[in-house]
C-alpha positions as CSV (number, residue, x, y, z in Angstrom):
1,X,-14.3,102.4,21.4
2,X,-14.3,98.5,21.7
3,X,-18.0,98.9,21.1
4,X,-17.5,100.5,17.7
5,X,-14.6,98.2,17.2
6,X,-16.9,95.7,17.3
7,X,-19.4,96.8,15.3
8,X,-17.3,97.8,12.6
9,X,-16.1,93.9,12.1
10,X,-19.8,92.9,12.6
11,X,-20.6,94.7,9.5
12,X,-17.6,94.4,7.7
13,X,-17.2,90.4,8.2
14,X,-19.9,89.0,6.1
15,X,-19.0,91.5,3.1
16,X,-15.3,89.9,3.6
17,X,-16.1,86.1,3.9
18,X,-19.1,85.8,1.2
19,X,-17.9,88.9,-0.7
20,X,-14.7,86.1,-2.5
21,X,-17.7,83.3,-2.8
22,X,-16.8,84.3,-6.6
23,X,-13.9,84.0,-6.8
24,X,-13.3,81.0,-4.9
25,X,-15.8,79.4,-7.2
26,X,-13.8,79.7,-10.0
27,X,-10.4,78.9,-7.9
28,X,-12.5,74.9,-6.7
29,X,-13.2,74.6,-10.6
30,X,-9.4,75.4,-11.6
31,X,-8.4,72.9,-9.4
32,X,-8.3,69.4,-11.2
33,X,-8.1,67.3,-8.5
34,X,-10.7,69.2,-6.0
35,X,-10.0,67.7,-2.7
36,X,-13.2,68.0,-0.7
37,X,-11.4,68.5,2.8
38,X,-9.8,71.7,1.3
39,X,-13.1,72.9,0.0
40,X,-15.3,71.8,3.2
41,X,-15.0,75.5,4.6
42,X,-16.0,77.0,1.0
43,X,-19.2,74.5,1.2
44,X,-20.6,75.4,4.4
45,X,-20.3,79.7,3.6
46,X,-22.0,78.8,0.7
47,X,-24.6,77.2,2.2
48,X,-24.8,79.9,5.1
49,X,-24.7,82.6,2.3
50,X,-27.7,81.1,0.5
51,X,-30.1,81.4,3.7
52,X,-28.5,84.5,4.5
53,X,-29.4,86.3,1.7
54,X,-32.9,86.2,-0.8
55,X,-33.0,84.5,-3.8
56,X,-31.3,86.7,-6.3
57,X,-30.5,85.1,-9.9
58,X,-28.7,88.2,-10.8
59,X,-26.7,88.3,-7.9
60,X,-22.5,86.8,-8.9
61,X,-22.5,86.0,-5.4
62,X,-25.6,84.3,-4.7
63,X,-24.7,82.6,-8.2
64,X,-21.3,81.3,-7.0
65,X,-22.6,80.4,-3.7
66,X,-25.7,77.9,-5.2
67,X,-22.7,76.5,-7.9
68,X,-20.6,76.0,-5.0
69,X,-22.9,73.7,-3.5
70,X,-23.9,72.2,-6.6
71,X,-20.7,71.1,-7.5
72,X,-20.2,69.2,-4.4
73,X,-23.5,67.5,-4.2
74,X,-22.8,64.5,-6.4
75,X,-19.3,64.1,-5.3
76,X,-18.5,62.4,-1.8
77,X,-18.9,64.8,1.1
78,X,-18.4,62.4,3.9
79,X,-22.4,62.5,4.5
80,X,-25.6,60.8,2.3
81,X,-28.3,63.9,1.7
82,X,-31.5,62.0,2.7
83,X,-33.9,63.5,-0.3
84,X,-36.7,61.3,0.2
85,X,-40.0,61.5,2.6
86,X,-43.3,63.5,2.6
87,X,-41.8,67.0,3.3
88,X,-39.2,66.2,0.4
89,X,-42.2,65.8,-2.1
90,X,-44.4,68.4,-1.3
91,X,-41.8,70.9,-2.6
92,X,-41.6,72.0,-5.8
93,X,-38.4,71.8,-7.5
94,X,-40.4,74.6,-10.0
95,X,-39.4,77.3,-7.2
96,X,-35.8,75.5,-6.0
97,X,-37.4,74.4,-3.3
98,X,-36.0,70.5,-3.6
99,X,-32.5,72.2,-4.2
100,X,-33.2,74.6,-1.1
101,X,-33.9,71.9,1.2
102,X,-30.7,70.0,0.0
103,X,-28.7,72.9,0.4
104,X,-30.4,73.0,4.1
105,X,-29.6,69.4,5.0
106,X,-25.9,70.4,3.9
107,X,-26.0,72.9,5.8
108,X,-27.0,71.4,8.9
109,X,-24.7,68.3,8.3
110,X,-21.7,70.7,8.2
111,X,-22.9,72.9,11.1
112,X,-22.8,69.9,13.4
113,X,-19.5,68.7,12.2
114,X,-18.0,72.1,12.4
115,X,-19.6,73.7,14.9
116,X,-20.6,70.9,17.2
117,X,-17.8,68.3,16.2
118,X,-20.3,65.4,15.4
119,X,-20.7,63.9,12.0
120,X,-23.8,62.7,10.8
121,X,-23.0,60.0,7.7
122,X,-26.3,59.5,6.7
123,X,-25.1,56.2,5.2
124,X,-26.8,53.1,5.5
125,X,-26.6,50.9,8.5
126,X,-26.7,46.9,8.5
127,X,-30.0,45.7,9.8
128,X,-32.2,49.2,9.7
129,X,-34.4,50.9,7.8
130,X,-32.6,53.9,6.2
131,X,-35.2,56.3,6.6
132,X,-35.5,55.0,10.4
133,X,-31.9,55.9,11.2
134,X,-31.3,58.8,13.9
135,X,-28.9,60.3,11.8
136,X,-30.8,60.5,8.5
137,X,-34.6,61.8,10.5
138,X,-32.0,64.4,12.5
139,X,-30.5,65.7,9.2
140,X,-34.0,65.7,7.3
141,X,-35.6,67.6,10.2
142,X,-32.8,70.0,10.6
143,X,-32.8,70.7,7.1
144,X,-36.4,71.0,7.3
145,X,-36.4,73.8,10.1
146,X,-33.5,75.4,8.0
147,X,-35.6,75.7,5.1
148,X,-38.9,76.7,6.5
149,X,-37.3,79.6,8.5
150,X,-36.1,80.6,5.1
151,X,-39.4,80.1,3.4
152,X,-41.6,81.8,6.3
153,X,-39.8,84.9,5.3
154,X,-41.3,86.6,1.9
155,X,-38.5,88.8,1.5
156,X,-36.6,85.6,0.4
157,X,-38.7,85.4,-2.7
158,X,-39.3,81.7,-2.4
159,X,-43.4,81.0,-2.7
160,X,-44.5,78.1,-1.5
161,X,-47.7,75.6,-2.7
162,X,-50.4,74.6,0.3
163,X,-48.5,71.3,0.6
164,X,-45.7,73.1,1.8
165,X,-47.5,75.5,4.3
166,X,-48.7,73.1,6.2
167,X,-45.1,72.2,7.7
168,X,-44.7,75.9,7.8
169,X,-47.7,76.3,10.0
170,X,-46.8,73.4,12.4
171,X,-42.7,74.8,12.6
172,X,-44.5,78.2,13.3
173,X,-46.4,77.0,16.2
174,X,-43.6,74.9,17.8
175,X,-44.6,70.8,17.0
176,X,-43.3,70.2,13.0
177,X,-41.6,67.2,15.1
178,X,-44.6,65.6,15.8
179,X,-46.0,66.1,12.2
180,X,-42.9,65.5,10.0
181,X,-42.7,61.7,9.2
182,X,-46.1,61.2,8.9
């Protein structure tokens, strides 16, 4: 009986949590002085949402959840979003793929605070060299194993230029850390 229980919520859960994405879109853009704090939560299921799921343009949810994120990502979210770098460029913003990978280094920002109760500012640091900083290469690569997983899988209908596939080929086999900041 627990089993089932169990089960039951398993399937149930994600309809319940990303199923009001809509609707707390338009609740954050009601709200005139959108405190980020309040809206952190709402961020991070968006951004789990969007690699949950394939890219659906006529999807409300999947919509909502890509507006979500836009509408925090040139407002103050307590961390930089590295966009810079070799991976960075090989995307193509054509196919979202820019956007995907910021959405991914969101993602993983939040999951560490969250989840793992660290904070990566990705700010800049007195005396280094931004793209040098532990934070920033952690939060690029993080993003970047986000992303590829998302792009290895064609059902996400996200294609991908040869740039691109190389990184996918070196995640695949286990080193894109020792290829990445080349």
């Amino acid at each position: 009986m627990i089993k089932k229980l169990h089960l039951i919520l398993l399937l149930i859960l994600p309809i319940t949590v990303f199923g009001q994405l809509s609707e707390s879109l338009e609740e954050m853009k009601a709200d005139k002085n959108a405190d980020y704090e309040k809206y952190e939560p709402l961020l991070f299921k968006a951004t789990e949402y969007i690699f949950d799921n394939p890219v659906n343009v006529k999807s409300k949810e999947f919509i909502s959840a890509t507006q979500i994120v836009g509408f925090w990502m040139n407002k103050d979210i307590g961390m930089g979003i590295p966009t810079f770098g070799n991976f960075f460029t090989s995307l193509t913003n054509e196919n979202k793929q820019q956007f995907l990978y910021t959405v991914a280094m969101i993602n993983y920002g939040l999951d560490q605070k969250i989840n793992h109760d660290r904070i990566l500012t990705c700010k800049k640091i007195d005396g280094q060299k931004f793209s040098e900083q532990e934070d920033v290469r952690e939060v690029q690569l993080g993003g970047a194993k986000i992303l590829l997983e998302y792009l290895g899988n064609k059902k996400n209908n996200v294609p991908i230029n040869s740039k691109t596939k190389k990184y996918l080929k070196a995640y695949n086999k286990g080193n894109l850390d020792e290829i990445f900041f080349d």
